[in-house]
Each structure stands twice: as structure tokens, then as C-alpha cells.
C-alpha positions, 0 to 999 in steps of 0.5 A: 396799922401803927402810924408811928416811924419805930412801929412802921420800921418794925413791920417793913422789917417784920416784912423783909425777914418773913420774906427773905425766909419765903425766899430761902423755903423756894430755893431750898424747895428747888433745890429739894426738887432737882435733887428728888429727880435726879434720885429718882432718875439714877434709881430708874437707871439702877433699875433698868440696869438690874432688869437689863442684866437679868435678862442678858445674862438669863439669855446667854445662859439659856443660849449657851445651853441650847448651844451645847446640846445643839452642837451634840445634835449637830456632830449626830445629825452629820454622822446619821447623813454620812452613815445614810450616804454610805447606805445608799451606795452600798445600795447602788453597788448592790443593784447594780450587782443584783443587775448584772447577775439577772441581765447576763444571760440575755448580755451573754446571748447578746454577744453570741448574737451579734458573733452570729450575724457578724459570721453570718454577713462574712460567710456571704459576703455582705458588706459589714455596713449591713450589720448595722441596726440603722441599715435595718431601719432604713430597709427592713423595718418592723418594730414602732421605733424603726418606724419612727425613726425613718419618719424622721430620717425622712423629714431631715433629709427631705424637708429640713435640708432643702429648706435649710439649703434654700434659706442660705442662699441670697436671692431666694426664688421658688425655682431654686427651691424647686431645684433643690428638692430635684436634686436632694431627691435625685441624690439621696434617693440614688444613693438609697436606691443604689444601696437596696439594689446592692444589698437586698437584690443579691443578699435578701435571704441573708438579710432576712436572717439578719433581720430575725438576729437583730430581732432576737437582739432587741428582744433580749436587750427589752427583757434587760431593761424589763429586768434593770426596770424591775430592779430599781423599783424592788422595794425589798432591800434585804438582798443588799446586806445593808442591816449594818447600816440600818443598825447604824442610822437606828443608833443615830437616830435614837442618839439624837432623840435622846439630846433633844429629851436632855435638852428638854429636861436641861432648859426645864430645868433652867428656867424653874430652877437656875433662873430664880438662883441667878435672879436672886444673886443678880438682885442681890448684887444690886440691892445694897446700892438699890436700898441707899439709893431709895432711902436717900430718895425717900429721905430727899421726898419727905424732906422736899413734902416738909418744906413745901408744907413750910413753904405753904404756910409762910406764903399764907401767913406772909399774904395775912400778915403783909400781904394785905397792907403791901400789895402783891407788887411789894411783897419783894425783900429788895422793895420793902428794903427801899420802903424803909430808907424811905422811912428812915430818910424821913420822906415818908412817915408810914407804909402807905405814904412810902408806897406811894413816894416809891411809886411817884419816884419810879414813875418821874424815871 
């Protein structure tokens, strides 16, 4: 190296230019690369939002047509449940009809019946109580029912009473228990037995006949309800006049199948046609915007990849040219500044005695 002041001066400031320009390159390559982010970062959010809008606007679209044939399928759906209601009833009425016209032969011998034992009972004198199917249940049973039903009678009067009765008194004792079952015997067996006495003794050929009425009773209310049975299980519905109806609910039906098949064709339709033309228009609405913003982002990339190259070869050309004299802890443009006053005041007469003066300065501080 020229040991001479001038070529000294030269070269220190040969130094600070070229590293004063390495300076401007990394600002300028900073500043390059902030600007490439945040281009990159709003043609991202362009994007997205393009993206975004596509899809809602797709969404509402098919959302909105599903919605007005659903509505269609809706209005149908509650016309077929009204018409199936109507139906139903008429179906109802038309049973219950069908019920009273197969049933009013044995209702009409019903009443004829009972006109007959009621007659029966005042021309002998027997009391009306006697009329009653309970009283013969209680004194001339003969069906399974009868019979049940007095087993019962049985069990509420002398099982459930006594032991209801002896469960409410405060001091329970077996004696009271005893007593009780004594009395509900003696009291409800009389009145039983007083009962019989009255009626069976002095009018049993009347209540016999009276038996046999109430008989021919039950026989004819089982063959109504046989018949009311029979009725309701009938599967042949053409009795009712319903064919209105079922002309009605087929009409409905058929309505309904019909807008699911347009639904079908409508969103087929959408989403190989009506789609694609509402992409292109929502792309094409974004693309101006789109297209500047990547050439000014393609521009801002190949303008940061040039400085970077510049950079690249100003460090490499700084480290041949100064580096190797300098010093990694000088190649700074405000030191190299404070090496040429060094110079220049005459403290030092080359680089090398302006390092080390630099140096001893800044270690007496």
C-alpha cells in the first residue's frame, strides 16, 4: 500500500465512498424487502377476498334456490297433511256410520230388552235395584266377568275395609282387628243376606227371567262390540267415498315429486353453468386490481433480486479492495472518517499507524 499522505487520503476515502454506497445498497435492500411483504401480504388478502367472495356469493346463490323450491315443497307438504287430516276424518264419521247402521239391530233389541225386564220387575213388584246388572253379579252370577268382579267385591269389603280400618286407629291391637273383621262380617253379610232374603226368596222365577234377559243383554252388546271390532280392523276403505281424497293426496303427492326433480335440474344446473358465470364475473371484477398489484410486485421482486446482486458484489469487492487492510472492526464509514482526520492532522502518516493511534485513543478512554 502507498505510504505516502495523498495516496493514504485517497484510499481512506476510496474506503468511506464504497462503504457509504454498501450503506445506501442495505437501506435500499430493506426497504426493497418491506415493500415486496407487504405487496405480497395485500395480493394475499386480494386473493382471499376474491376467494371469500366466490364462495358466499356461490353459497347464497345455491341457498337461495334450494330455498324457493323448498318453500314450493313446504306450501305442498302442508296442503298433503290438511287433505290426509280431512281423509281421516271422513274415514272416522264414515266407521262410525258404518257402525251404527251393523250395531242398531242388536241396540234396537237392546232397548226392547231392557223395556222387557223393567216390565217384567213392576208387574211382580220387584224392587227396581233388582234391574240392575250389579245386583246380578252380586246374587246370580254365571259369565267370568261376573265372577271376577265379585272376587273383587269380596276382597274390598272384607280384606281392604278391616285392614283400612284398623290401620287408622292410634293404638293397633290384634283384638281390634279381630272386632273389626266381627263387625264388617256381621254388617255387610246382613245387609247381603237381608238383600237375598228379600229378593231371591219371594221372587226367584222373576229373577231367573231376569237373569236370562240380562243375558240375552250382554250377548247382544258382545256381538256390538264383535262388530264395532270388525269394523275398525276392515281394511277395505271403499265404503267411505274417500276417492276424492286419495285423488287429492295423489295430486299432492305427485306436485311434490315433481319440485324435487326441478330442484334437481335448477342446482345441476347452477353448479355446471351458473356457477362458472358468476366465477368468471367475481375473477373478473378482481382482476384489474389483481393484475397491478402483482406487476408492482413482480417489479418490487426483481428490483430487491437486482440490489441484492449489487449488494453481493459491493460487499465482496469492499472486503477485496479494503477489507483486507481495514479490518473487519473499521470497515465502518464513520471510523474511516475519524482515520483520515488522523491523517490529515498529521498523527499518523499511513493506514496502519491511523489504526493503531485510533486504537491506543480509544483505549486511554
Amino acid at each position: 500500500m502507498a505510504q505516502t499522505m495523498e495516496e493514504c487520503l485517497v484510499f481512506l476515502n476510496g474506503a468511506r465512498d464504497a462503504l457509504d454506497e454498501l450503506s445506501l445498497l442495505v437501506d435500499q435492500e430493506a426497504r426493497l424487502s418491506q415493500e415486496e411483504e407487504q405487496l405480497e401480504q395485500s395480493l394475499e388478502t386480494e386473493k382471499k377476498l376474491m376467494a371469500e367472495t366466490v364462495t358466499q356469493t356461490v353459497k347464497r346463490r345455491r341457498d337461495e334456490i334450494s330455498a324457493t323450491y323448498e318453500k314450493e315443497m313446504n306450501k305442498a307438504q302442508e296442503q298433503l297433511k290438511k287433505v290426509r287430516t280431512r281423509r281421516e276424518k271422513a274415514k272416522n264419521e264414515g266407521m262410525k256410520e258404518r257402525i251404527s247402521n251393523e250395531t242398531s239391530v242388536y241396540k234396537e233389541e237392546i232397548r226392547d230388552l231392557k223395556v222387557q225386564l223393567k216390565t217384567l220387575m213392576k208387574r211382580s213388584h220387584v224392587p227396581g235395584f233388582c234391574q240392575s246388572p250389579f245386583y246380578y253379579t252380586l246374587y246370580f252370577p254365571c259369565h267370568v266377568k261376573e265372577y271376577l268382579v265379585l272376587l273383587l267385591c269380596v276382597l274390598a269389603i272384607f280384606l281392604a275395609l278391616p285392614c283400612g280400618i284398623y290401620w287408622m286407629i292410634p293404638e293397633r291391637r290384634p283384638l281390634y282387628l279381630v272386632i273389626i273383621y266381627i263387625a264388617d262380617i256381621l254388617f255387610t253379610g246382613g245387609i247381603y243376606m237381608a238383600v237375598g232374603n228379600k229378593t231371591k226368596m219371594l221372587h226367584m222365577e222373576t229373577l231367573r227371567e231376569g237373569r236370562k234377559i240380562q243375558d240375552q243383554i250382554l250377548a247382544n252388546k258382545k256381538k256390538i262390540k264383535k262388530t264395532t271390532t270388525g269394523v275398525r280392523k276392515d281394511r277395505n276403505e271403499s265404503l267411505y267415498n274417500l276417492e276424492k281424497y286419495d285423488d287429492e293426496i295423489a295430486r299432492l303427492q305427485q306436485e311434490l315429486s315433481d319440485v324435487a326433480v326441478k330442484q334437481k335440474e335448477a342446482l345441476n344446473t347452477f353448479e355446471n353453468v351458473t356457477k362458472n358465470i358468476l366465477v368468471d364475473e367475481i375473477e373478473h371484477n378482481h382482476k384489474v386490481k389483481l393484475e397491478q398489484q402483482e406487476e408492482e410486485y413482480r417489479r418490487v421482486s426483481e428490483e430487491l433480486r437486482a440490489v441484492r446482486q449489487q449488494l453481493k458484489e459491493k460487499r465482496l469487492s469492499v472486503t477485496d479492495q479494503y477489507g483486507t487492510y481495514l479490518g473487519r472492526e473499521f470497515m465502518d464509514s464513520q471510523k474511516v472518517m475519524e482515520l483520515c482526520d488522523l491523517v490529515k492532522s498529521g498523527r499518523a502518516s499511513n493506514v496502519s499507524e491511523a489504526v493503531s493511534v485510533y486504537k491506543e485513543q480509544y483505549e486511554k478512554k
